[in-house]
N, CA, C and O of each residue as an XYZ file, in Angstrom:
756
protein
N      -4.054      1.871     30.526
C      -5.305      2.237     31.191
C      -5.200      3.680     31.638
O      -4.131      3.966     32.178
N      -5.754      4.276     31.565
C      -6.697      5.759     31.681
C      -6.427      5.897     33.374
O      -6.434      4.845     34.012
N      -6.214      7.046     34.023
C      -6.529      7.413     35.377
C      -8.206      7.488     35.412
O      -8.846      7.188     36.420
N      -8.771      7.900     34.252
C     -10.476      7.625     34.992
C     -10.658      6.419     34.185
O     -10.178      6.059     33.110
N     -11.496      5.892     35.013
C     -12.152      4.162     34.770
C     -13.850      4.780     34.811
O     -14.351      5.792     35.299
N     -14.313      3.799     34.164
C     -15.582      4.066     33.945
C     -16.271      2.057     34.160
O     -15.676      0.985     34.053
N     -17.391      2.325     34.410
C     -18.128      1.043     34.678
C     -18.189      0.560     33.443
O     -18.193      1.160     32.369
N     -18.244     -0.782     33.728
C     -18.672     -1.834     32.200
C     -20.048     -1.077     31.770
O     -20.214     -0.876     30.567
N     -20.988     -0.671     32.643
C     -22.145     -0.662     31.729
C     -22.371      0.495     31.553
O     -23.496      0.807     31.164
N     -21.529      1.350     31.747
C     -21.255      2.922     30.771
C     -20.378      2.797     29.094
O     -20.412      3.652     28.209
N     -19.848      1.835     29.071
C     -19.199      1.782     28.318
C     -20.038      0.345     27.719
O     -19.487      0.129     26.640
N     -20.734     -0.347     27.857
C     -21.924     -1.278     26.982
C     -22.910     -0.082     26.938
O     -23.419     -0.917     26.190
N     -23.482      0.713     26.964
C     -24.450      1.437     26.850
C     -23.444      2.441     25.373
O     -24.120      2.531     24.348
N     -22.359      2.945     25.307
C     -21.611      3.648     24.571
C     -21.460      2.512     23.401
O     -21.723      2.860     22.250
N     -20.959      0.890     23.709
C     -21.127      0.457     22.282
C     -22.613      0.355     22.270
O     -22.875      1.277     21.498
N     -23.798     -0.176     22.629
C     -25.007     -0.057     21.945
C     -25.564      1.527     21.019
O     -26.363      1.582     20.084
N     -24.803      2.688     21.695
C     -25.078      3.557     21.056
C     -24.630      4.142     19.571
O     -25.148      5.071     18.951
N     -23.585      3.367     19.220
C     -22.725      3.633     18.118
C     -23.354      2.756     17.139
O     -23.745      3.115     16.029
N     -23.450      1.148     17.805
C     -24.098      0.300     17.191
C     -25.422      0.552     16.315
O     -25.723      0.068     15.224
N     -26.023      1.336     17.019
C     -27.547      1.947     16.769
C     -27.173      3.312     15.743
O     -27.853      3.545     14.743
N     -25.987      4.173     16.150
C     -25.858      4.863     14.787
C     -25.178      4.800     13.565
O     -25.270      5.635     12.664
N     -24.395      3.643     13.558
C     -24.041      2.677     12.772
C     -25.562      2.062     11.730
O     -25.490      2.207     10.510
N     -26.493      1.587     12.182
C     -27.446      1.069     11.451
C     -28.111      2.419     10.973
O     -28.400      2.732      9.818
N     -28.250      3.001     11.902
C     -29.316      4.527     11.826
C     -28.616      5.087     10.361
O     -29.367      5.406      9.439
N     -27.461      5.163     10.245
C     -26.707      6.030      9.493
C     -26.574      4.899      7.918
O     -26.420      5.346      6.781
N     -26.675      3.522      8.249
C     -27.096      2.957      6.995
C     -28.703      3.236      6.269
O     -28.946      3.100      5.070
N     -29.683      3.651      7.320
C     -30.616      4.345      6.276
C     -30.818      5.791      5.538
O     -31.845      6.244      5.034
N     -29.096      6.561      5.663
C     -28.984      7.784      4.876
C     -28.875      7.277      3.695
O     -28.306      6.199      3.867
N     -29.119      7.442      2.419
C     -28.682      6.777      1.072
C     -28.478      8.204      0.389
O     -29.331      9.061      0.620
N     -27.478      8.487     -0.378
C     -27.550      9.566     -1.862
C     -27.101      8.398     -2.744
O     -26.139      7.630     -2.720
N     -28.554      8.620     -3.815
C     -28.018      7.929     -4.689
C     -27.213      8.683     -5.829
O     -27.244      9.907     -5.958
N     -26.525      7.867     -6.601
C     -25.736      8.730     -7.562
C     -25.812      8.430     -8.760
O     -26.183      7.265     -8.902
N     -25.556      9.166    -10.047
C     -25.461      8.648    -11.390
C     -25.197      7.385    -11.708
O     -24.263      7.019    -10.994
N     -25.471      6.713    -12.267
C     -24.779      4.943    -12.716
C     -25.504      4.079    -11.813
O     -25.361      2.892    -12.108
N     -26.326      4.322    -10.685
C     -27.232      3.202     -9.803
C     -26.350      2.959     -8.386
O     -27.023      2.167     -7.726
N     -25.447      3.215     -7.836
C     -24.521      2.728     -7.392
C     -24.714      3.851     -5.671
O     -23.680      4.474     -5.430
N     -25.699      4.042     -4.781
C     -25.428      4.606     -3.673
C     -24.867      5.100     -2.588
O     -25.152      4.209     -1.787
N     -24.338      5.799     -2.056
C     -23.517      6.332     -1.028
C     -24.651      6.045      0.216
O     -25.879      6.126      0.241
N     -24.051      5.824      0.814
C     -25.020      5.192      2.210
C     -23.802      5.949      3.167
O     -22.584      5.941      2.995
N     -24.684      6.652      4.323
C     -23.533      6.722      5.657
C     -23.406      5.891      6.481
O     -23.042      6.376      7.552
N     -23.524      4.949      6.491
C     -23.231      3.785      7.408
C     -21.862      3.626      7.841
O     -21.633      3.338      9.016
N     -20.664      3.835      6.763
C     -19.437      4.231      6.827
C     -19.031      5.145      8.094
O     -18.309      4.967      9.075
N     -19.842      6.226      7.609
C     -19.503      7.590      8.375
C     -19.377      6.851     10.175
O     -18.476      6.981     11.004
N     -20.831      6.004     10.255
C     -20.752      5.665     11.944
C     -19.711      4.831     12.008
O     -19.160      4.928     13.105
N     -19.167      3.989     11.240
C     -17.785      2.905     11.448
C     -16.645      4.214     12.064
O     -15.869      4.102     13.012
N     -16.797      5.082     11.433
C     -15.214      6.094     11.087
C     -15.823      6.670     12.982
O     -15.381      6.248     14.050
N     -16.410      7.229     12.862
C     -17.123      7.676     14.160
C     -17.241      7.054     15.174
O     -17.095      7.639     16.247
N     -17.505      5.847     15.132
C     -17.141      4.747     16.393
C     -15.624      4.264     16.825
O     -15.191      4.169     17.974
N     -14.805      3.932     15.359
C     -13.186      4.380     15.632
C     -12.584      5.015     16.574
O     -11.982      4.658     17.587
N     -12.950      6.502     15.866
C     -12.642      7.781     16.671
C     -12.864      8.404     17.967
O     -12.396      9.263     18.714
N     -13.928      7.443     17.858
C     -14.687      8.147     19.510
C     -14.569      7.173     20.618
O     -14.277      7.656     21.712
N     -14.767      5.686     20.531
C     -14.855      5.062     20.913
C     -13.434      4.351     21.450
O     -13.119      4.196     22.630
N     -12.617      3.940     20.199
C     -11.405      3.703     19.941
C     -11.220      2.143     20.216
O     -11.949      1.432     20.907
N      -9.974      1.748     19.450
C      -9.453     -0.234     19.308
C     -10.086     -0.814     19.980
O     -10.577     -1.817     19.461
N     -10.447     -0.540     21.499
C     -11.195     -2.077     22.139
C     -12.616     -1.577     22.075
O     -12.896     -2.767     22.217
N     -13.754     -0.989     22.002
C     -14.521     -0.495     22.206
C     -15.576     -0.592     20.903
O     -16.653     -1.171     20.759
N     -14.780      0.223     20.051
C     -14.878      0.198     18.397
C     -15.474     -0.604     17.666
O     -16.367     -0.381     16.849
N     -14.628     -2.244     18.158
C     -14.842     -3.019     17.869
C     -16.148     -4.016     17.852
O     -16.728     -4.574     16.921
N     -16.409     -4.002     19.542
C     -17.842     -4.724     19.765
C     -18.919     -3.750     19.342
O     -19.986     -4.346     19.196
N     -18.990     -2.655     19.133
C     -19.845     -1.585     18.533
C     -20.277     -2.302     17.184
O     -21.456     -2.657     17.154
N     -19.550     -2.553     16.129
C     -19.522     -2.837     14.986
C     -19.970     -4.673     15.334
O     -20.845     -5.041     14.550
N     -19.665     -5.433     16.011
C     -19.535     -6.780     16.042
C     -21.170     -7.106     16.565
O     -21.804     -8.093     16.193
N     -21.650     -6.131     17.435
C     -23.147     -5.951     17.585
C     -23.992     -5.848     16.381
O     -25.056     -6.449     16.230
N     -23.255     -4.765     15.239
C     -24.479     -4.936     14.568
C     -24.401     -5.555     13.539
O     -25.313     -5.388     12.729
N     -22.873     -6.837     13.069
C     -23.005     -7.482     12.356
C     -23.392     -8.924     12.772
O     -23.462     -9.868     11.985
N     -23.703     -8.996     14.478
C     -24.844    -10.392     15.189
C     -26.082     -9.936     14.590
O     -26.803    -10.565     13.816
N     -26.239     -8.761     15.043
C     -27.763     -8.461     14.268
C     -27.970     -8.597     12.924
O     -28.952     -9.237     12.549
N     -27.071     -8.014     11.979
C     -27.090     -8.321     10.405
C     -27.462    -10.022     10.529
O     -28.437    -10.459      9.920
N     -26.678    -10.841     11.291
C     -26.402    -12.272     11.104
C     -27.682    -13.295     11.353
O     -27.945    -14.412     10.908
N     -28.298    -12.474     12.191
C     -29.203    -13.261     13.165
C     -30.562    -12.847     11.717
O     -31.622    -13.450     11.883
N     -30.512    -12.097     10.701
C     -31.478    -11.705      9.981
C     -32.173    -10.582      9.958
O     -33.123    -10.333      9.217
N     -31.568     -9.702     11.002
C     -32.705     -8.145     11.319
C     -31.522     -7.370      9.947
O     -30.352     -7.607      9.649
N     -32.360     -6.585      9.511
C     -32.407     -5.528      8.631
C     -31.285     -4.606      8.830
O     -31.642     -3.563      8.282
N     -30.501     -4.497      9.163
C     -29.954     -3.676      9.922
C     -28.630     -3.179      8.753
O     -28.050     -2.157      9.119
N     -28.177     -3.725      7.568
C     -27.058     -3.238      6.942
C     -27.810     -1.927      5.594
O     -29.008     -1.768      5.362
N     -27.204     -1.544      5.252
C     -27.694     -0.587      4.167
C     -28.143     -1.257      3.341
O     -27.719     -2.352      2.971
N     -29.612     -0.322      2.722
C     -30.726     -0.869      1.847
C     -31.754     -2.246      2.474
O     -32.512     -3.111      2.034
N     -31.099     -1.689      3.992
C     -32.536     -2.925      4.382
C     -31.810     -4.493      4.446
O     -32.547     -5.396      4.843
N     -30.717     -4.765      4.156
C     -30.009     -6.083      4.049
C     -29.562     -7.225      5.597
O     -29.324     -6.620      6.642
N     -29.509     -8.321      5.611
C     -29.282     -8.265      6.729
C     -29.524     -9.813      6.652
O     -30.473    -10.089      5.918
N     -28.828    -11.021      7.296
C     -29.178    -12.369      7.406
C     -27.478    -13.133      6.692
O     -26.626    -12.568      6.005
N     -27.505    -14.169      7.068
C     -26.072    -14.356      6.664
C     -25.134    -14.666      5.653
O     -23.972    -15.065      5.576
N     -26.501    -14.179      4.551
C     -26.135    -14.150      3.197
C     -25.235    -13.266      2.770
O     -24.505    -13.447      1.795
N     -25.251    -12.089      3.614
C     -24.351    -11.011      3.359
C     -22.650    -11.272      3.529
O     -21.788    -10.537      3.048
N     -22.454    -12.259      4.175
C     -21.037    -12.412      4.780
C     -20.452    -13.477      3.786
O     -19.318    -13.953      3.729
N     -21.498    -13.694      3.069
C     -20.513    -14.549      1.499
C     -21.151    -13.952      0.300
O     -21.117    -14.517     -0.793
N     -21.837    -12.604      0.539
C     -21.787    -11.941     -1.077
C     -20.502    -11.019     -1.051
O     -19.622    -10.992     -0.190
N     -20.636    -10.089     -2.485
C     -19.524     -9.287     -2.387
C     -19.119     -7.736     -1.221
O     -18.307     -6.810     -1.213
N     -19.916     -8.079     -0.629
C     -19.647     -6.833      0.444
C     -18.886     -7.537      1.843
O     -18.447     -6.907      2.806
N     -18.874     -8.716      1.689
C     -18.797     -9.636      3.010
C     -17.190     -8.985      3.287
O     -16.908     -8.834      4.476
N     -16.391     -8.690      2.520
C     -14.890     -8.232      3.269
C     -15.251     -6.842      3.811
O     -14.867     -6.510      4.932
N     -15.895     -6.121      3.131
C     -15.942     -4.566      3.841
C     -16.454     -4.801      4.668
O     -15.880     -4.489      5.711
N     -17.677     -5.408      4.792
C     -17.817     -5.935      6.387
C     -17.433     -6.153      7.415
O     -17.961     -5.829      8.479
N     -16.048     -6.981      7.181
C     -14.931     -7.198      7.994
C     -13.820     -6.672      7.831
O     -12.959     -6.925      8.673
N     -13.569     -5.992      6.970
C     -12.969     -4.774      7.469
C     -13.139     -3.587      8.271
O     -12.302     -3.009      8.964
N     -14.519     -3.276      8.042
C     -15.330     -2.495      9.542
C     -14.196     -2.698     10.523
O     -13.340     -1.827     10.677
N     -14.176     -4.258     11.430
C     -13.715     -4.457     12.851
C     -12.088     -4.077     12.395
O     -11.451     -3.346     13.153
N     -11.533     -4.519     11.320
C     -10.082     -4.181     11.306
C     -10.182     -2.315     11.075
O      -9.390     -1.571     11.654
N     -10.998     -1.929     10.386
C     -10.823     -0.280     10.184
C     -10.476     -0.166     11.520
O      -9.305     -0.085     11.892
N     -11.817     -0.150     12.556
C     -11.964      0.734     13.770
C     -11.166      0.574     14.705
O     -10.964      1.534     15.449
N     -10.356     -0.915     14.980
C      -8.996     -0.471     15.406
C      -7.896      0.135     15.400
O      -7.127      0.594     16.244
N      -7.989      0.004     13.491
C      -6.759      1.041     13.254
C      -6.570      2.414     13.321
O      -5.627      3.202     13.373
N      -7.899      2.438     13.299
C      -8.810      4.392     13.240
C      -8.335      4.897     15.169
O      -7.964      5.974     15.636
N      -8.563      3.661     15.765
C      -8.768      3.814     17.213
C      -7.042      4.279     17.481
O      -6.611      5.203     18.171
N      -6.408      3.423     16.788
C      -4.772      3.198     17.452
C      -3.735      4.320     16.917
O      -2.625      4.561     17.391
N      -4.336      4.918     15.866
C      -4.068      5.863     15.048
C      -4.367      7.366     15.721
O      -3.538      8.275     15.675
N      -5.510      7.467     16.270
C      -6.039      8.589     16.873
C      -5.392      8.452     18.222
O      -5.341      9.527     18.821
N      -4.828      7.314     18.935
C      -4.602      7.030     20.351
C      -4.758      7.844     21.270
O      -5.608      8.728     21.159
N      -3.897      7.720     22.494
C      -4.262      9.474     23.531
C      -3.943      9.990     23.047
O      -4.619     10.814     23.661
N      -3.465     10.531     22.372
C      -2.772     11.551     21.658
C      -3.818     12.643     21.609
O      -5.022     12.391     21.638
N      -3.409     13.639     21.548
C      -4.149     15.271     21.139
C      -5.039     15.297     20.010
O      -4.419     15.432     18.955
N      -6.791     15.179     19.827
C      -7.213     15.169     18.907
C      -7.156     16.279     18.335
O      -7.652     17.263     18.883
N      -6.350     16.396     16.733
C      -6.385     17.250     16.085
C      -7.498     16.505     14.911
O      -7.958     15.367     14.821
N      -7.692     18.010     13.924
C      -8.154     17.661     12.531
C      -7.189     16.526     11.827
O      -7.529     15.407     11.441
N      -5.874     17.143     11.771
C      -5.035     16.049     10.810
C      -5.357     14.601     11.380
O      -6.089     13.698     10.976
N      -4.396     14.762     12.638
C      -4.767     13.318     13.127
C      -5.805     11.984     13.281
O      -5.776     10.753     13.259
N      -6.974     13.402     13.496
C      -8.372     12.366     13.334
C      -8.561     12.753     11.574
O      -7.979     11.775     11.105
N      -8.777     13.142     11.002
C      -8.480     12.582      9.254
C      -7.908     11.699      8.575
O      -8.386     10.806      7.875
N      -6.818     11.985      8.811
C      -5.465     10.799      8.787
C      -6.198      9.304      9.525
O      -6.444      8.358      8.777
N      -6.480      9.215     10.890
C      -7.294      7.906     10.947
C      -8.505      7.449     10.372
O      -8.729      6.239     10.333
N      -9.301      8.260      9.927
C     -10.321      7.903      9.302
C     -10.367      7.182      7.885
O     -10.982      6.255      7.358
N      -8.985      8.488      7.419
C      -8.710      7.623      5.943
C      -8.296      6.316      6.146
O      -9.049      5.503      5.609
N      -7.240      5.781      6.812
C      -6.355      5.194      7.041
C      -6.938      3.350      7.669
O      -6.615      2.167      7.564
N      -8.004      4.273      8.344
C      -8.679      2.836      9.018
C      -9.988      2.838      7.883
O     -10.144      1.982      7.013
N     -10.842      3.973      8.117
C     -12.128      3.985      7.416
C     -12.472      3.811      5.847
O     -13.499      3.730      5.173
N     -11.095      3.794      5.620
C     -10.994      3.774      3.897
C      -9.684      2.921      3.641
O      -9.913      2.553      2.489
N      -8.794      2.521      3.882
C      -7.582      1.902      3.432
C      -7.965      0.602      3.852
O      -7.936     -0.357      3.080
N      -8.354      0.513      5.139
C      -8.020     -0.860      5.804
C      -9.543     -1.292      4.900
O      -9.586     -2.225      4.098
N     -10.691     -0.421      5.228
C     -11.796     -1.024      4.527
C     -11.719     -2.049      3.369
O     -12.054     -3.230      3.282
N     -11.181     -1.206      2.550
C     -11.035     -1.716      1.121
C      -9.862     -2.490      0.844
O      -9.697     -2.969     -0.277
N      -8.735     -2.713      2.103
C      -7.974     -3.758      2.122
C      -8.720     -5.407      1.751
O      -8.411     -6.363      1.040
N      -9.880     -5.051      2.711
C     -10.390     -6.419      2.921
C     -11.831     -6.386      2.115
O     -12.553     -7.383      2.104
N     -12.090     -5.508      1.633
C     -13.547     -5.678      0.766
C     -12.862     -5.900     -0.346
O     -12.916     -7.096     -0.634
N     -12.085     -5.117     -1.287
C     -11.676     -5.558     -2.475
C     -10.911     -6.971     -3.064
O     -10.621     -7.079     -4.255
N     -10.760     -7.536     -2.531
C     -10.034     -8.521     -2.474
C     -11.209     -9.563     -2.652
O     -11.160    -10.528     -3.414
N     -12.310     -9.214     -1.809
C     -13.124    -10.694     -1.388
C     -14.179    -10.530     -2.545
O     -14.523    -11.546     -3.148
N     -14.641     -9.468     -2.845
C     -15.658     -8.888     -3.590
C     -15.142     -9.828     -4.672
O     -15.688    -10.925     -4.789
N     -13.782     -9.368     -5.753
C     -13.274     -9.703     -6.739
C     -13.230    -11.306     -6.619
O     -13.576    -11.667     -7.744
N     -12.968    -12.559     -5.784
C     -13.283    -13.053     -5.374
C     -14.348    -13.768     -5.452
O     -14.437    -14.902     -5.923
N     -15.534    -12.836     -4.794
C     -16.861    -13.853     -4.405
C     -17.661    -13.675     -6.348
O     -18.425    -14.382     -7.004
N     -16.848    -12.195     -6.646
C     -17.742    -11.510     -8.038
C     -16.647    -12.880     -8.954
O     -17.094    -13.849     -8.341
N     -15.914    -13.310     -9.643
C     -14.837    -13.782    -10.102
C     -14.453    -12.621    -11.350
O     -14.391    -12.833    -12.561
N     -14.227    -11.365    -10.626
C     -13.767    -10.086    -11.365
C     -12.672    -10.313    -11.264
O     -12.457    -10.807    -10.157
N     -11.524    -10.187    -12.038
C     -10.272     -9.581    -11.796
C      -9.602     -8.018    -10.400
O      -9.757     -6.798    -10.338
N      -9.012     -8.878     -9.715
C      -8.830     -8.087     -8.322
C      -8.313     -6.635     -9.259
O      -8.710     -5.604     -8.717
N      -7.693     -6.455    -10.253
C      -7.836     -5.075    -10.627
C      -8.839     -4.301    -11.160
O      -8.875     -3.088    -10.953
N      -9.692     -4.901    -11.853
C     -10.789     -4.519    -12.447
C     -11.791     -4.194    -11.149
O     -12.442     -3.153    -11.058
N     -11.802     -5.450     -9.998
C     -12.846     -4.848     -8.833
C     -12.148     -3.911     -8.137
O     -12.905     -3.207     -7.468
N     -10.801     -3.580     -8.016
C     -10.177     -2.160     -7.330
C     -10.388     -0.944     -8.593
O     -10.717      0.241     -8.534
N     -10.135     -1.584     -9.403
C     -11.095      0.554    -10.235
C     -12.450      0.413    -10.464
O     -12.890      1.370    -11.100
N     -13.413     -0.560    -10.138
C     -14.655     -0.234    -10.320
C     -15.042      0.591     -8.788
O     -15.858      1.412     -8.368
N     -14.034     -0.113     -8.355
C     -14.202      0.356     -6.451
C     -14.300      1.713     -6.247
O     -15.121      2.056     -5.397
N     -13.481      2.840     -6.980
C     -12.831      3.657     -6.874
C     -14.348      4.312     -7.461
O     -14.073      5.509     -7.533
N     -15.020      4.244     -7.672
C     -16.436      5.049     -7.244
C     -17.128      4.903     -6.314
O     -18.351      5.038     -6.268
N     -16.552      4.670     -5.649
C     -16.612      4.583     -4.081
C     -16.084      5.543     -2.695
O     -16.430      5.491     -1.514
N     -15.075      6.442     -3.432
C     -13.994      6.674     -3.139
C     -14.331      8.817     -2.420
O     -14.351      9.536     -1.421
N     -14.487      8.789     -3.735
C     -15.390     10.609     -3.377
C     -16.098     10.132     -2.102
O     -15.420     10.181     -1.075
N     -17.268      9.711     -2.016
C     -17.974      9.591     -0.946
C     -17.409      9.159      0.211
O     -17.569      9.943      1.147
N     -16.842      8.235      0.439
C     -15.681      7.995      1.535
C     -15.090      9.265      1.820
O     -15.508      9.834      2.828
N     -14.213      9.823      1.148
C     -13.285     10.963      1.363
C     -14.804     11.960      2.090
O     -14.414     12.760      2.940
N     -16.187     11.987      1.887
C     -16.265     13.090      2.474
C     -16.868     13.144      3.842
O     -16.998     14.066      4.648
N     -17.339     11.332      3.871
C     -17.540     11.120      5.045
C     -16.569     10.511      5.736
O     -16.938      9.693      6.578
N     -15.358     10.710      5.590
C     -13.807     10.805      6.259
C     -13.648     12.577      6.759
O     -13.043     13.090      7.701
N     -14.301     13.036      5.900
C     -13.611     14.565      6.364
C     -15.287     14.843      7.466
O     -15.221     15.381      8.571
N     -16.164     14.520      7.064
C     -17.131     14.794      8.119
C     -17.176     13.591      9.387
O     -18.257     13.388      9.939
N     -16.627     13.242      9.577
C     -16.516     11.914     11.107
C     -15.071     13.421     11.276
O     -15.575     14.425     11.780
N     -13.987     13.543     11.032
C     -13.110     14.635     11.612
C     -13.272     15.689     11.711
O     -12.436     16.191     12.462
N     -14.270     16.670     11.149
C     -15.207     17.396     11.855
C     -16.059     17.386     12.806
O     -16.266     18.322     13.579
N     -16.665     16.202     12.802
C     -17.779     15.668     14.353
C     -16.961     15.431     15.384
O     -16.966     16.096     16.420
N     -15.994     14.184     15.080
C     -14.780     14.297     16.177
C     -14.303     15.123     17.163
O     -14.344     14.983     18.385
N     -13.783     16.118     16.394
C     -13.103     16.997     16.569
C     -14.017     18.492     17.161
O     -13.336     19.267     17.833
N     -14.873     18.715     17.020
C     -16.288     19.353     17.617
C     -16.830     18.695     18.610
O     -16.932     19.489     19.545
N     -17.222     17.689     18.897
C     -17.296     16.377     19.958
C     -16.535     17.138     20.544
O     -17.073     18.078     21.129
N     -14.949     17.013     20.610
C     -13.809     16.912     21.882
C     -14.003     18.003     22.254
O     -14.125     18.155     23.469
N     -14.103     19.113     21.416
C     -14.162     20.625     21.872
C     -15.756     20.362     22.773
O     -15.681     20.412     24.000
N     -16.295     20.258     22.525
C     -17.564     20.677     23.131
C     -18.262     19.228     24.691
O     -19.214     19.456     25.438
N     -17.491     18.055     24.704
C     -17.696     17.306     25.345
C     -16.960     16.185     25.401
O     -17.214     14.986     25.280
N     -15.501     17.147     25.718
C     -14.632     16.027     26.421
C     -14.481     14.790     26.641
O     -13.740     13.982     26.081
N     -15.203     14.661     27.472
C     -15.702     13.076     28.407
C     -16.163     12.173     27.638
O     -16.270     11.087     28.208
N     -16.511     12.188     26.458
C     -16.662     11.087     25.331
C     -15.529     10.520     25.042
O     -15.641      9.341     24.705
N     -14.626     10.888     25.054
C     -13.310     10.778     24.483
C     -12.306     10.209     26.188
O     -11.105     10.371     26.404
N     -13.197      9.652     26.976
C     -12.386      9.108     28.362
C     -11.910      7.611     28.244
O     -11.327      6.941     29.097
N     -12.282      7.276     27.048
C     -11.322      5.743     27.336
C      -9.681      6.241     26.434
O      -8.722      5.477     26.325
N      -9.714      7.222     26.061
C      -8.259      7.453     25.727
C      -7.439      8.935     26.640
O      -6.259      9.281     26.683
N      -8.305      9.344     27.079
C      -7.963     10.259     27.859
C      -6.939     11.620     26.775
O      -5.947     12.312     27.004
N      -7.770     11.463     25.722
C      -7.346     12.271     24.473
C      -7.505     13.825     24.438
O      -8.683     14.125     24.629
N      -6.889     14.649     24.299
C      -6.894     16.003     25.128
C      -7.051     16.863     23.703
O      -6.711     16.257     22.687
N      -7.513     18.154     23.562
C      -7.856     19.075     22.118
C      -6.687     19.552     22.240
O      -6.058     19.827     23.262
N      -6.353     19.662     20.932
C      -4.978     20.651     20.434
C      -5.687     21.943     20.550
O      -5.102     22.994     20.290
């Protein structure tokens, strides 16, 4: 625990806000050659990680997959009801809550640098992701788990750049407003 404490409902107001740019950021779409879209929805997972961090992170993301659940619109392309949690996206889904801990525990108090917050983004926002999406996808698709890990891998550019832009925001965040960054008491290199 932190020398500053903050109220429960400063910190429920901080996950509703992530939560909300979490969905917000699933209606960015670039689409790309072959049909296959880049959505930032990612970007707010990597961003709620980082900012938020392991305990925090978590109900951020767990908010807006009640809402996905309950039927509101809320996942990229408008999706949302509990069909999603047994098609093929249903592991990246849940990898979300495992990313943003690891993104969180990775970045810890520690001194936010570029590397460091990069390094978690990949690490939670992209490794752990696709720990648990690829697996289930191949799975729910009855693809061969290698064949759904290199179809995956067009997936991968876009990740990497909204990995390097959540460690730019991060890291601009800390410089410019500290006090976001008070449940780890995380200090700028």
């Amino acid at each position: 625990m932190t020398s500053t404490s903050r109220p429960w409902g400063a910190d429920a107001a901080r996950i509703a806000v992530f939560a909300a740019l979490i969905i917000a950021l699933g209606l960015v779409i670039f689409p790309l050659p072959g049909g296959v879209p880049i959505t930032g929805q990612t970007l707010g997972v990597m961003l709620a990680g980082l900012i938020l961090g392991p305990r925090l992170a978590p109900l951020s993301v767990l908010a807006v997959l009640a809402l996905a659940a309950i039927g509101l619109p809320v996942l990229a392309g408008g999706r949302g009801g509990l069909g999603v949690f047994v098609g093929p996206s249903a592991g990246y889904l849940l990898g979300w809550i495992a990313g943003v801990v690891v993104i969180g525990l990775v970045l810890g108090s520690r001194r936010v640098t570029w590397w460091r917050a990069g390094l978690a983004a990949v690490l939670g926002g992209i490794g752990v992701v696709y720990l648990f999406g690829i697996p289930v996808q191949a799975l729910v698709t009855g693809v061969p788990l290698g064949a759904t890990a290199l179809s995956s891998l067009v997936f991968l550019p876009g990740d990497l750049i909204k990995a390097a832009a959540a460690t730019v925001l991060c890291v601009a965040l800390q410089r410019a407003y500290p006090r976001a960054f008070l449940r780890t008491g995380a200090r700028v290199a």
